[in-house]
C-alpha positions in Angstrom: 32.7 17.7 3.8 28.9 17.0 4.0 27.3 15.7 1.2 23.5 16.5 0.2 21.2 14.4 -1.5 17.9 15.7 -3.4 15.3 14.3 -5.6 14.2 16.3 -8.9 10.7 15.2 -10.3 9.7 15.3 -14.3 6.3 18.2 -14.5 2.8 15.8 -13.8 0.8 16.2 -16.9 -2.2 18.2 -16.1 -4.3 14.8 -16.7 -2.6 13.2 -13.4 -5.3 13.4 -10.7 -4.8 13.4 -7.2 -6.4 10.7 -5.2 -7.2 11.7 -2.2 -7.6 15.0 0.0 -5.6 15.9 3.0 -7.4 15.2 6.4 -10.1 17.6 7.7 -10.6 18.4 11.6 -13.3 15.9 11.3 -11.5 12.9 9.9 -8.5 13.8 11.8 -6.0 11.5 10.8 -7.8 9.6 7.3 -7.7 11.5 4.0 -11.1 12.6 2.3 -12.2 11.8 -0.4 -14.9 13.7 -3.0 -18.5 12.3 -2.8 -18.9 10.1 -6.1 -15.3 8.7 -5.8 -15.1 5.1 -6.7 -12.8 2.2 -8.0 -12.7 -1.2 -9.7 -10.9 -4.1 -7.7 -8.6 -4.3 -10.4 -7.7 0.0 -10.4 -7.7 -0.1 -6.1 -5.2 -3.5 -7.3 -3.3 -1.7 -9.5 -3.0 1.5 -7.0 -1.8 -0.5 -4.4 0.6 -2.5 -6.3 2.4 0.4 -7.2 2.6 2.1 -3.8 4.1 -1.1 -2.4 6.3 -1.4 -4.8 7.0 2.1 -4.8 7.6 2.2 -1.0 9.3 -1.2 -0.8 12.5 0.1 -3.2 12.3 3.3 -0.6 13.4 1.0 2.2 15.4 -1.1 0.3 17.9 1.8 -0.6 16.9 2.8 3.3 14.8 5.9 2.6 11.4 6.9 4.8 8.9 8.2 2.6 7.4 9.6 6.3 4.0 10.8 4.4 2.2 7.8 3.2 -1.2 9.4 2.3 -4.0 9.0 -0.6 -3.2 13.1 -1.1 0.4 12.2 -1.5 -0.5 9.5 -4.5 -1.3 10.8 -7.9 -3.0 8.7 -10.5 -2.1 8.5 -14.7 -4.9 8.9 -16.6 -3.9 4.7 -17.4 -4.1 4.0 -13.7 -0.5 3.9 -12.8 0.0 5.8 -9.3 2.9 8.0 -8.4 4.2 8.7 -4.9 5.2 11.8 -4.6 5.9 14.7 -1.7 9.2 13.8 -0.1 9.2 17.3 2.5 9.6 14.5 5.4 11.3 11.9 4.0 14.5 10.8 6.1 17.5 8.1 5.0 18.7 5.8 7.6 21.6 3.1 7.1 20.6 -1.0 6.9 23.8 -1.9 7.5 24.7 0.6 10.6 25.2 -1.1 13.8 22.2 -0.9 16.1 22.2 0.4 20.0 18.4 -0.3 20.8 19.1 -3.7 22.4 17.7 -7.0 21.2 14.1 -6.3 22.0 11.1 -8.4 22.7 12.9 -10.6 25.4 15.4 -11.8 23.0 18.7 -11.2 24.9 20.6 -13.9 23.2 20.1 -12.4 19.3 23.5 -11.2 17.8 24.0 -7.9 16.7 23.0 -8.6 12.9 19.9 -10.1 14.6 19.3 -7.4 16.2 19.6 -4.5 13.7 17.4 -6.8 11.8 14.3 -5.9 14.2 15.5 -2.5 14.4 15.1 -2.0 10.6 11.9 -4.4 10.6 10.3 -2.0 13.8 11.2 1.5 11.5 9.6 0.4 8.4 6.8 -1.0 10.0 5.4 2.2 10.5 4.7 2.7 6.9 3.6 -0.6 6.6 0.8 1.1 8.8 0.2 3.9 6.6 -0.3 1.2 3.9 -2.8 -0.5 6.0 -4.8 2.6 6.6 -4.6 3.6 2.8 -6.0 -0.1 2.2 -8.8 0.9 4.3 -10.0 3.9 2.6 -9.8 2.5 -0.7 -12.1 -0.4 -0.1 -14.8 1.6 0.8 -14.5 2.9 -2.5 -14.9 -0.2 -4.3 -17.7 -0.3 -6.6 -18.8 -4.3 -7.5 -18.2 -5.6 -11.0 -20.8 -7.4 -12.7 -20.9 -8.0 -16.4 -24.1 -7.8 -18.4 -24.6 -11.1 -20.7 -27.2 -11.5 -23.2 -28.2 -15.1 -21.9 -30.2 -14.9 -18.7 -29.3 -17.9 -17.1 -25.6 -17.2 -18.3 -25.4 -14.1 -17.0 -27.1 -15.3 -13.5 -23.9 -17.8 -13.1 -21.4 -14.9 -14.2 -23.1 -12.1 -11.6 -22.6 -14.9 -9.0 -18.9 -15.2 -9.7 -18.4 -11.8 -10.3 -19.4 -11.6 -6.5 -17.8 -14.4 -5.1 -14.3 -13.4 -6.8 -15.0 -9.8 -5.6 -15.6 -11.6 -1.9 -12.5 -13.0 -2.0 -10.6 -10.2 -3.1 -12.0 -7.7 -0.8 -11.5 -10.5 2.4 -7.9 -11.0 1.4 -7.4 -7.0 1.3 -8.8 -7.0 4.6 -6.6 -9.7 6.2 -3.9 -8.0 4.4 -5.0 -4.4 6.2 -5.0 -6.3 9.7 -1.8 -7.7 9.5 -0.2 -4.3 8.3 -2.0 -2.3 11.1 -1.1 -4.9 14.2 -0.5 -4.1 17.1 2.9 -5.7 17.7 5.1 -3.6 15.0 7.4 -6.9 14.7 4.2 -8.8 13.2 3.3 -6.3 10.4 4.4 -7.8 6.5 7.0 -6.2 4.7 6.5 -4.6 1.6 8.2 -7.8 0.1 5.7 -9.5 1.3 2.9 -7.0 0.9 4.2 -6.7 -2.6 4.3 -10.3 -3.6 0.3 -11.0 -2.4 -0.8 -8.3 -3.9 0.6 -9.0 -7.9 -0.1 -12.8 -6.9 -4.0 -11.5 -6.4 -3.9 -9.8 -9.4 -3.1 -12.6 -11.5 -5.1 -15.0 -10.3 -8.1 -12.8 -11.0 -7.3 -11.0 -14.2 -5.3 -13.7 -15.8 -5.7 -16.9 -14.9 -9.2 -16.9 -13.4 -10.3 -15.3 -17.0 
């Protein structure tokens, strides 16, 4: 007897924005987004935190979201995102033996070795996803400086402001290169994508404050 699985979501509350537009003929591929549309570092943080995390447990329960999108993400009025749409979602088994062959040149890897790669190549693809949605949201960054009543004071602050900005937006960038490599077997998993990200996050809004 076959068994079928579904997924039942609570109602959004009519405050819960979308944040992003489905593709036009001119963008293609790339969500749109409405002229005026901008985010803090720490909301674009917070966004992609939640997706990772979000997309990580997915996989690790061996579920494809398949539709990895900005227009697929809503956003709580406090920031928190919510992945939703699952109309091409697929589950797959970790633990089922694979038949694709060891892969890369690696004839001597072992069967658990080689499942391993097979599970690491599938996921990968979102990991793309991710990289694109990484992409769009950091042209949307707006920079943070904070006014100070002291002149001189608030000279040194605008200049870390920036340089901390700098370094976040670099490390999202490296982070979007390595999730959109070329060699699928290179891109990060969301473990990994995960861990960088909340590790970012705390360095700059808690212990760099």
């Amino acid at each position: 007897q076959s068994v079928s699985y579904g997924i039942a979501y609570p109602l959004l509350p009519p405050d819960c924005k979308v944040l992003g537009n489905p593709p036009t003929f001119l963008s293609v591929t790339r969500d749109v987004y409405l002229m005026g549309t901008h985010f803090t570092m720490g909301q674009v943080l917070q966004i992609l935190i939640g997706i990772a995390s979000a997309v990580g447990h997915l996989h690790s329960v061996g579920v494809m979201h398949g539709d990895v999108y900005g227009h697929n993400i809503n956003i709580y009025p406090t920031g928190v995102p919510i992945l939703v749409d699952f109309g091409a979602s697929t589950m797959y088994d970790r633990y089922e033996s694979c038949d694709c062959g060891p892969g890369r040149g690696q004839s001597n890897m072992n069967e658990s070795q080689s499942r391993s790669l097979c599970i690491h190549a599938q996921e990968g693809l979102e990991v793309r996803a991710f990289g694109c949605l990484i992409e769009e949201l950091l042209t949307l960054v707006e920079v943070e400086v904070e006014p100070h009543a002291d002149r001189t004071d608030s000279t040194d602050q605008a200049n870390t402001n920036t340089n901390t900005n700098t370094m976040q937006i670099n490390t999202l960038k490296s982070l979007c290169n390595d999730c959109m490599c070329l060699d699928i077997y290179c891109r990060p998993t969301f473990q990994h994508i995960s861990t960088l990200l909340i590790v970012v996050y705390i360095y700059i809004y808690i212990v760099h404050i």
